[in-house]
C-alpha positions, 0 to 999 in steps of 0.5 A: 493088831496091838491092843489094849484095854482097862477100867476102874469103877469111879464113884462119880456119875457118868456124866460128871465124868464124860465132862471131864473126859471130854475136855482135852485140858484135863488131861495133864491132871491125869495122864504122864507125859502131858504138859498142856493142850491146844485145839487146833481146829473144830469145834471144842470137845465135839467130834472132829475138834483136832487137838494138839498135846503138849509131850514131853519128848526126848530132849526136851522137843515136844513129841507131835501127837495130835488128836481128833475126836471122832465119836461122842456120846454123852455120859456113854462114849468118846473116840479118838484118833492120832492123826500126827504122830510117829504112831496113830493109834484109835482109842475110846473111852466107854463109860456105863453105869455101876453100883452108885458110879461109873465103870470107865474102860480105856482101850487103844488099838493100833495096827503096827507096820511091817518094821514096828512088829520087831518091837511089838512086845515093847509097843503092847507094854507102852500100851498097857500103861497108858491104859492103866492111868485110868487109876489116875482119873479115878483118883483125881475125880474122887478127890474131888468128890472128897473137896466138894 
């Protein structure tokens, strides 16, 4: 089992936060890679909307990654699942509250298969950086504490 893990201390309360975690179109704000997203099915930002990203992928063709929202709790958790895709990691986002913030800790888990454990140094360092766009998010939410 692959895993990853990481968070930072936003000072933005928990709830602006979730929000903005929640909604799937924020992320080309903060994570590489992404261009856009579409829903695809579901009910927008609750559990069991089915998203689809717009990657960046080798030679221009966008890499297939959809999502689905498996577990929402507002202002303390959101959970999804890869469900196309080369690879189909879990991941979550879990907020608590901290010194006048947010601690907002990012974590994959993805269970390689037999041929994938050959790469298993490539894929655990691919996932460490995804995780680690959380310093993204916490700038991003900052600045706009700062504009408002």
């Amino acid at each position: 089992m692959a895993f990853a893990e990481y968070d930072v201390v936003i000072q933005r309360d928990a709830l602006r936060v979730y929000y903005f975690l929640l909604d799937p179109g924020n992320l080309p704000a903060w994570r590489d890679g992404i261009r856009g997203v579409e829903l695809i099915s579901g009910a927008a930002c609750s559990a069991g909307a089915i998203y689809r990203p717009l990657l960046a992928g080798a030679g221009f063709r966008p890499a297939a990654a959809d999502f689905e929202l498996t577990a929402t709790r507002p202002g303390a958790e959101l959970q999804f699942q890869v469900v196309v895709g080369q690879a189909r990691p879990h991941g979550g986002y879990y907020l608590s509250t901290e010194r006048g913030g947010t601690r907002v800790r990012f974590a994959l888990r993805y269970r390689p298969s037999a041929a994938e454990f050959l790469s298993y140094g490539r894929l655990r360092r691919a996932m460490k950086a995804e995780v680690a766009q959380l310093e993204r998010l916490k700038t991003v939410l900052e600045a706009q504490r700062a504009a408002a």
